[in-house]
C-alpha positions as CSV (number, residue, x, y, z in Angstrom):
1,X,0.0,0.0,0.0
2,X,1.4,3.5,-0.8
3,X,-1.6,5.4,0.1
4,X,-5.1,5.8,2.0
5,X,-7.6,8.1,0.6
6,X,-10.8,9.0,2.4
7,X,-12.0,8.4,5.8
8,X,-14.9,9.1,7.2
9,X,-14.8,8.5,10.6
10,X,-12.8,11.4,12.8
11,X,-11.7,8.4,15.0
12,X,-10.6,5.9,12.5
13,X,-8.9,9.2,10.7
14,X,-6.8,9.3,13.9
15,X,-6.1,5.9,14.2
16,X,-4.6,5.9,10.9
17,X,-3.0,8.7,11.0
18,X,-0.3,7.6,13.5
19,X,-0.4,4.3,11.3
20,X,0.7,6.5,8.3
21,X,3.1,8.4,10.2
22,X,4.6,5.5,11.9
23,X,4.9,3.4,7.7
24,X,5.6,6.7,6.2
25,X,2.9,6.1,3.9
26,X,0.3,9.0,2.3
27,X,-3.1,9.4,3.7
28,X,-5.9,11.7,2.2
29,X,-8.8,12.6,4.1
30,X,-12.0,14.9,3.6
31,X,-14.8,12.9,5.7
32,X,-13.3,13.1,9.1
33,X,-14.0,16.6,10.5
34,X,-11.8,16.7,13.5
35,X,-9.3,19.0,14.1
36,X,-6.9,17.0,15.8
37,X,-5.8,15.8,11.8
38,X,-4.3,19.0,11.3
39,X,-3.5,20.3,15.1
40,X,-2.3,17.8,18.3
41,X,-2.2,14.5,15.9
42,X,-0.7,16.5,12.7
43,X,1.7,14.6,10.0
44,X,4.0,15.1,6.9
45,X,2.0,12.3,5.6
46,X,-1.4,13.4,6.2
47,X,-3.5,15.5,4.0
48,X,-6.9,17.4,5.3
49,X,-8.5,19.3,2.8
50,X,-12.3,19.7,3.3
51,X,-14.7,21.0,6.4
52,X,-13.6,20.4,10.0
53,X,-14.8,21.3,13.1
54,X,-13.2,24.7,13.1
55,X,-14.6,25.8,9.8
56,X,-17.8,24.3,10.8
57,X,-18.3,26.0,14.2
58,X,-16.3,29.5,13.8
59,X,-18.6,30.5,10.6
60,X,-22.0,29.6,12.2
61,X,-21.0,29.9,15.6
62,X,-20.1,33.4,15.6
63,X,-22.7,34.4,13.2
64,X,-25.5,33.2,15.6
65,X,-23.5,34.8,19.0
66,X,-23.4,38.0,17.4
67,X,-26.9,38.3,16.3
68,X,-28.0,37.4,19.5
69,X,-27.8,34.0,20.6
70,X,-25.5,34.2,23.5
71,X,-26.5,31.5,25.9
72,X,-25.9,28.1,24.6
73,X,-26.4,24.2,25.8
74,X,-24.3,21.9,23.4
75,X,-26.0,18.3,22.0
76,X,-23.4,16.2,20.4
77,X,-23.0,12.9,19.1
78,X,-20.4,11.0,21.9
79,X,-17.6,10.1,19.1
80,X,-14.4,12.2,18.3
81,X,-15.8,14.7,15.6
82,X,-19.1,15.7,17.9
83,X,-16.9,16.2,21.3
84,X,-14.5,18.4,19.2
85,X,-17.3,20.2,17.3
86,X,-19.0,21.0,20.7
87,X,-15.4,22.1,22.2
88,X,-14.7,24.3,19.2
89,X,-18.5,25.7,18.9
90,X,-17.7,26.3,23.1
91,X,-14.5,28.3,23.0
92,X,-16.4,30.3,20.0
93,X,-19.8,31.1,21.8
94,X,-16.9,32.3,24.8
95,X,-14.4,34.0,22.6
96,X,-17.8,36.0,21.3
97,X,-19.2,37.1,25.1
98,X,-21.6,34.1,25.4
99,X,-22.1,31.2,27.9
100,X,-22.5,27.5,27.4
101,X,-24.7,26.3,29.8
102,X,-23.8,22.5,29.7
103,X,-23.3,20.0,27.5
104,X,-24.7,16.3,26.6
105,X,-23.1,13.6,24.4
106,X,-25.8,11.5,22.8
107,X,-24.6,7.8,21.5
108,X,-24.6,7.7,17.2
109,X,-27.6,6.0,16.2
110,X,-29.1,6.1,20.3
């Protein structure tokens, strides 16, 4: 194998990431969303080059904090790319003047 393209699981992305790193082998992703591929778990062999959770969250987040939305209470799916969406929609909706109020992680598919 000489390379991986697509994942789409944020957590599998991650997994295989330090496989790729570790083989020195080329992996491609644009259906995990997490962060982490381009931040704490980045790689010379790793490329990210659609949405992630920073995209995602800073454009809408933002939007809805300055318009008026400023108290918030976070929903997301309990797998890599929902806790990392709701931490970077969080530090948005506080970076902006707002409050998050709590948070929840619901099981995929529960």
């Amino acid at each position: 194998m000489d390379a991986i393209a697509d994942v789409p699981n944020s957590a599998v992305a991650l997994a295989i990431q330090n496989l790729t790193r570790e083989k020195k082998r080329i992996v491609l992703f644009s259906g995990a969303g997490t962060t982490a591929l381009t931040n704490d778990q980045c790689s010379p062999y790793g490329f990210h080059w659609t949405y992630d959770t920073y995209s995602v969250s800073h454009g809408t987040v933002s939007a809805v904090v300055k318009a008026g939305g400023t108290s918030w209470f976070m929903l997301a799916s309990d797998y890599a790319f929902g806790h990392q969406l709701a931490k970077d929609a969080g530090d948005v909706v506080k970076a902006n003047g707002g409050k998050v109020l709590g948070e929840v992680r619901h099981p995929l598919g529960a």
